[in-house]
N, C-alpha and C positions, 0 to 999 in steps of 0.2 A: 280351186278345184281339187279334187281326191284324184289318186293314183289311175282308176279309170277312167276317169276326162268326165264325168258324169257331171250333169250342171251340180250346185250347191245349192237347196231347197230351203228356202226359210219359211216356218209356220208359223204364223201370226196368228197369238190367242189360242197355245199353242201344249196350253196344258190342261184345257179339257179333253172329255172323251175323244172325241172326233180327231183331234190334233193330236195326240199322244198315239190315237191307234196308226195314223198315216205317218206321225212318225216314227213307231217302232217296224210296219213294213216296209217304208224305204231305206231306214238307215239298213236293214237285214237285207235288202237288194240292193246294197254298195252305193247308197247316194249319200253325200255329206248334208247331215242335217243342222240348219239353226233354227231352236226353240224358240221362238218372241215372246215377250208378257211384260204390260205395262209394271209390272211386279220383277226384277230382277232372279230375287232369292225363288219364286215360284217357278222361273224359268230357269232355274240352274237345278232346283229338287227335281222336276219334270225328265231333265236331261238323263240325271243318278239315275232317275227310275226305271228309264227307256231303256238305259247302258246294259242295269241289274236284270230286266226282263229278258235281252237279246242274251245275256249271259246266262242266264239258266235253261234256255232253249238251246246253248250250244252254239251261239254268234257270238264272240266277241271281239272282232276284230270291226269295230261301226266306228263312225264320225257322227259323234253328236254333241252339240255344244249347247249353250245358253246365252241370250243378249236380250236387253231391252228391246220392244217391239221395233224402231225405226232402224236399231243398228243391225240388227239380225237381217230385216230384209235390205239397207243397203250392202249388206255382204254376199247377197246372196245373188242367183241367176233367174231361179223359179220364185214365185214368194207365194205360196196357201195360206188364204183368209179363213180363218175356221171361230170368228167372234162371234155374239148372239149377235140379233138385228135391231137391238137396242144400242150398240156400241157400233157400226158397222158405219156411218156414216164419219163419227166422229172419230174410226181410227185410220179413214181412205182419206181424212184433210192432214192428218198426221203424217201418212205415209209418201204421201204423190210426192214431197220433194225428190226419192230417192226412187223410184218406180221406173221414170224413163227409161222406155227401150226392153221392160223386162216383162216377162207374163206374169200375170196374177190369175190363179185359181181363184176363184171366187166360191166358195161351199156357204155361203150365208142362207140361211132359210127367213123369210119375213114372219115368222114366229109373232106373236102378241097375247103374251100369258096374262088371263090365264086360258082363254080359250084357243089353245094351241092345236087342236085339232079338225079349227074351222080353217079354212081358206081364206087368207086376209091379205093378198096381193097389196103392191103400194100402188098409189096414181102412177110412180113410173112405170108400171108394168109388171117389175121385178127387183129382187137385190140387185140382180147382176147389170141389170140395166143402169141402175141407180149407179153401179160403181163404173162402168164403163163413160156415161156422161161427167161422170165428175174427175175422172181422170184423163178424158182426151184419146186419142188418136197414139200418141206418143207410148201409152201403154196397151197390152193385148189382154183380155180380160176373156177368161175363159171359167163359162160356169160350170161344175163337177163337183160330185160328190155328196152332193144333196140327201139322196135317199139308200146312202150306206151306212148302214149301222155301227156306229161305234163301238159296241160291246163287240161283236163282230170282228171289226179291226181291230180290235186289243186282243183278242184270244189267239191270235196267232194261225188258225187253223184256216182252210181254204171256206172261199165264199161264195154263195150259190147268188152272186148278186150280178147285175150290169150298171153301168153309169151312163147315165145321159149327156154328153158335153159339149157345151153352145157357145159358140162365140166369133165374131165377126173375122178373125183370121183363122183358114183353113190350117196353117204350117202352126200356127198355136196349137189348136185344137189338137192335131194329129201330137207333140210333143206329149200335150196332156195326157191320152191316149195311151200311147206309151206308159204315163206314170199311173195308170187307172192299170195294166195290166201287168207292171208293176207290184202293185199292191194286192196281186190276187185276183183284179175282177176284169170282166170285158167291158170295156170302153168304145160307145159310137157316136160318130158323128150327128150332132141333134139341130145341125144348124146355127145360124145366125145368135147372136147375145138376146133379142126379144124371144128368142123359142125357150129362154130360162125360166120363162114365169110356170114351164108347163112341168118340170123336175123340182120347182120348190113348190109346187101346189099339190103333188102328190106327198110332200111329208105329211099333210096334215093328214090326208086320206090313211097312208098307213102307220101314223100313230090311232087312227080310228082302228085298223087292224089290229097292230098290238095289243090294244087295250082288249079285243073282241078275241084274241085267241093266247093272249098271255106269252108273246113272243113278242121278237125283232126282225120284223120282216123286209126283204127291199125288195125290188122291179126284178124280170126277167123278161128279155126280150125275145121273143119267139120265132119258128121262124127263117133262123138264121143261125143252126145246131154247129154248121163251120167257121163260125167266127171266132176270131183271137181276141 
């Protein structure tokens, strides 16, 4: 744990866009971060870079480190999934020995390039479902972060975005929450882990957006102008 008791977040797959932007907002909101990558040296370069950005912004007081994906997240309390959905299966058999007891973010999209901007659900429903059956009861699987733009979360500046976040424990969910506003955005409750098919079937929709207006668009919830 870090000086303020804040859990220790491991990002697995954790040095692309998506991964590196969540982890330069949390480490700069006081949570000790570990990078994961089946790649060692790309999860330690990942780390330098996060350190050097929070440092030219005028952070650098962060915890960010570097491990191979299984030992980052046995070190960890939180553990974010941010791999494509090509790997997503095969890095949840890898992982589940060391999961028990902990929540998993789940941010996987069922992506199938090259037509990434159709809607291509799996028979399970979902990633998130997909990772919740395959990991048991034993672990809490909360899906988030879906349709937040990564360039976004690397620029450091505030985001006009919300996050959807779904998952069979309510005391999960809310934790996540927390780390969705955190990170700059409002975070709501979207329900149950089967309600995740409805937040990764909107990427595809607005990569159909971006392409159509030359931006990085995400959701806003309406509505609800009082929400944190």
């Amino acid at each position: 744990m870090n000086d303020k008791h804040e859990p220790t977040i491991a990002i697995i797959g954790g040095t692309g866009g998506l991964g590196t932007g969540l982890a330069r907002r949390w480490a700069e909101a006081g949570y000790r971060i570990v990078i994961g990558s089946r790649t060692p040296e790309k999860a330690r370069a990942a780390a330098e870079r996060c350190r050097e950005v929070l440092s030219e912004r005028g952070t650098t007081s962060v915890s960010v480190d570097a491990q191979e994906n299984r030992t980052a997240a046995e070190a960890a309390d939180i553990v974010a999934l941010t791999v494509p959905f090509a790997h997503h299966r095969a890095t949840l058999e890898h992982l589940k020995p060391v999961l028990a007891g902990k929540i998993l973010i789940d941010a996987t999209v069922p992506l199938k390039p090259p037509k990434v901007a159709r809607v291509q659900l799996p028979p399970e429903g979902s990633a998130g479902q997909i990772a919740q059956e395959l990991l048991g009861d034993a672990v809490k699987v909360v899906s988030a972060f879906q349709n937040a733009a990564a360039q976004h979360l690397q620029d450091g500046k505030g985001m006009d975005c919300d996050v959807l976040v779904s998952g069979n424990d309510k005391q999960a969910r809310t934790k996540v929450i927390e780390l969705v506003n955190a990170a700059g955005m409002r975070g709501f409750h979207a329900g149950r882990i089967d309600n995740a098919a409805a937040a990764e079937a909107l990427t595809s929709v607005i990569i159909n957006i971006n392409r159509q207006f030359k931006c990085h668009a995400g959701i806003r919830v309406t509505g609800v102008d009082g929400a944190e």
